[in-house]
C-alpha positions as CSV (number, residue, x, y, z in Angstrom):
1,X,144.6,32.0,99.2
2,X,145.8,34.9,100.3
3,X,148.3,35.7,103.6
4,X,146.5,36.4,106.9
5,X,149.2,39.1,107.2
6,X,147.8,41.1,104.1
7,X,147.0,44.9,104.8
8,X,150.2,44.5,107.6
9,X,153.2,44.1,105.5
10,X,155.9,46.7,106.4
11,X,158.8,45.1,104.3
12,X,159.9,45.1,100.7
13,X,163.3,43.1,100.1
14,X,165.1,42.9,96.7
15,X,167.4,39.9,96.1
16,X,169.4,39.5,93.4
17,X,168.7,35.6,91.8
18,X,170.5,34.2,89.2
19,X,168.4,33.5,86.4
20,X,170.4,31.0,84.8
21,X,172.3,32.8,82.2
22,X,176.0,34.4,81.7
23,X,178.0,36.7,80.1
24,X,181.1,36.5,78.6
25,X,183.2,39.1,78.7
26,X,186.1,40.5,76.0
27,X,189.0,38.3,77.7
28,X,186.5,35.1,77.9
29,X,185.8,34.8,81.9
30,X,182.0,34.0,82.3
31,X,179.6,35.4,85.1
32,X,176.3,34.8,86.0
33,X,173.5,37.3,84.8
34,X,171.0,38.2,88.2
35,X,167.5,39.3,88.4
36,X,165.9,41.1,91.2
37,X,163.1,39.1,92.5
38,X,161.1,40.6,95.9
39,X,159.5,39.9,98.9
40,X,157.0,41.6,100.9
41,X,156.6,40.8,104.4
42,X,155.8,41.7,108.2
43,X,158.7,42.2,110.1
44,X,159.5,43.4,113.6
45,X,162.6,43.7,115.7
46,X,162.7,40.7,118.3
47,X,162.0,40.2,121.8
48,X,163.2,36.9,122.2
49,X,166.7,37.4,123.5
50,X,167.7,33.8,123.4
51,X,167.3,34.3,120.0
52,X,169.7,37.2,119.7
53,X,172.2,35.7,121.8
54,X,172.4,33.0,119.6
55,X,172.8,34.6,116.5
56,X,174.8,37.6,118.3
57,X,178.0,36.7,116.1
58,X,176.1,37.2,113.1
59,X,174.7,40.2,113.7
60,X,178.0,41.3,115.4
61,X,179.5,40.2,111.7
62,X,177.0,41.5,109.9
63,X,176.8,45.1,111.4
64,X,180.3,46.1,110.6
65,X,182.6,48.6,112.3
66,X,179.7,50.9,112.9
67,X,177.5,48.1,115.1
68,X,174.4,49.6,113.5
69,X,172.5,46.2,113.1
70,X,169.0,44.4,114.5
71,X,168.0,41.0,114.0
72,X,164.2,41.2,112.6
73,X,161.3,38.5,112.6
74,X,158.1,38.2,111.2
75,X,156.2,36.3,108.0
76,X,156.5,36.1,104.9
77,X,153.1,38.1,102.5
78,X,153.9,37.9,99.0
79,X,155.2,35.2,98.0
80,X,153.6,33.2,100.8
81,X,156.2,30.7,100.3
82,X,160.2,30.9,99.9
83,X,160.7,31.0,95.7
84,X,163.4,29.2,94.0
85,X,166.8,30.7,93.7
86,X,166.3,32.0,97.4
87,X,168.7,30.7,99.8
88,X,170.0,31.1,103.7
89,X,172.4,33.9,104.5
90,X,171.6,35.6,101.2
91,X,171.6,39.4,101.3
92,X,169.1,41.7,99.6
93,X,168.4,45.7,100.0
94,X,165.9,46.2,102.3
95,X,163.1,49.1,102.6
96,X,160.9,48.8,105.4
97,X,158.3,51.3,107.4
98,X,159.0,51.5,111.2
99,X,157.2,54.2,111.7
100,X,154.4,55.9,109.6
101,X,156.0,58.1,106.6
102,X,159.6,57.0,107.6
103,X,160.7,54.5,105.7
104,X,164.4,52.8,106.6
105,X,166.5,51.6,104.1
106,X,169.5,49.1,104.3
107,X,170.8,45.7,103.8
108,X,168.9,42.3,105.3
109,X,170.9,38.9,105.6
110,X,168.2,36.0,105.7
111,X,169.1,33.5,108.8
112,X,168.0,30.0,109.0
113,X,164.7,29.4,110.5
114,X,162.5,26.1,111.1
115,X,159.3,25.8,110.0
116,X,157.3,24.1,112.8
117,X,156.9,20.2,112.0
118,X,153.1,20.7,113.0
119,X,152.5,23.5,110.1
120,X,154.8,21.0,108.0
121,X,152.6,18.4,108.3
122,X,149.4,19.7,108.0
123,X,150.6,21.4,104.3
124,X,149.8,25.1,105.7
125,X,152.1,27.4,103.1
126,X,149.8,30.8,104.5
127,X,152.4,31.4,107.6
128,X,156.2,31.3,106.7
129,X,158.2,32.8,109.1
130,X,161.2,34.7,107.6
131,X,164.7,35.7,110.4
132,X,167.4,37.7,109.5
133,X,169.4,40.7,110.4
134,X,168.8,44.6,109.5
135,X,171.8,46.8,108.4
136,X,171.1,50.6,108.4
137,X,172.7,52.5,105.5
């Protein structure tokens, strides 16, 4: 099945998932090997200001010194479901067409959202919605 936001995606994110192997360096300490895994999605800037208020410290923390930040909603496309290895408050590099021909790039922090217990319940996996905030480079 495919998303019923096909043909209106706007967002391409890139984490960086651990894919369950290390590497040991020359003095022996270990770290985790990533790989990038993406996400296209629809995603807007919101309108809801109760929404921004309450996650205005984290965008506040999130923007840095230069305040440059916006807290985005929308659904997920491709994958139509979160994949494994994604988590809350995990940051990826973000591309994502505001305007025809002018792409913005940047970094996106993924917020918590609920899934509505109704959508739950009836097993619908075609409408995730995905939150987080937009850092401008």
């Amino acid at each position: 099945m495919t998303s019923p936001f096909a043909g209106f995606e706007n967002t391409t994110l890139i984490f960086q998932v651990a894919d369950g192997t290390y590497t040991t360096n020359a003095v022996g300490n270990r770290s985790a090997n990533y790989q990038p895994l993406t996400i296209i999605a629809v995603l807007k800037p919101t309108t809801d200001y109760s929404t921004v208020n309450r996650y205005a410290n984290e965008i506040q923390q999130f923007a840095g010194a230069d305040g440059r930040a916006v807290l985005l909603e929308g659904y997920l496309v491709e994958p139509q479901v979160y994949p494994l290895g994604i988590e809350f408050l995990m940051e990826a590099n973000i591309e994502i067409n505001v305007a025809i021909d002018k792409p913005e790039t940047g970094r996106f922090k993924l917020l918590p959202i609920v899934q509505s217990p109704y959508v739950v319940a009836m097993a619908i996996d075609a409408i995730t919605p995905i939150r987080g905030v937009f850092r401008r480079n």
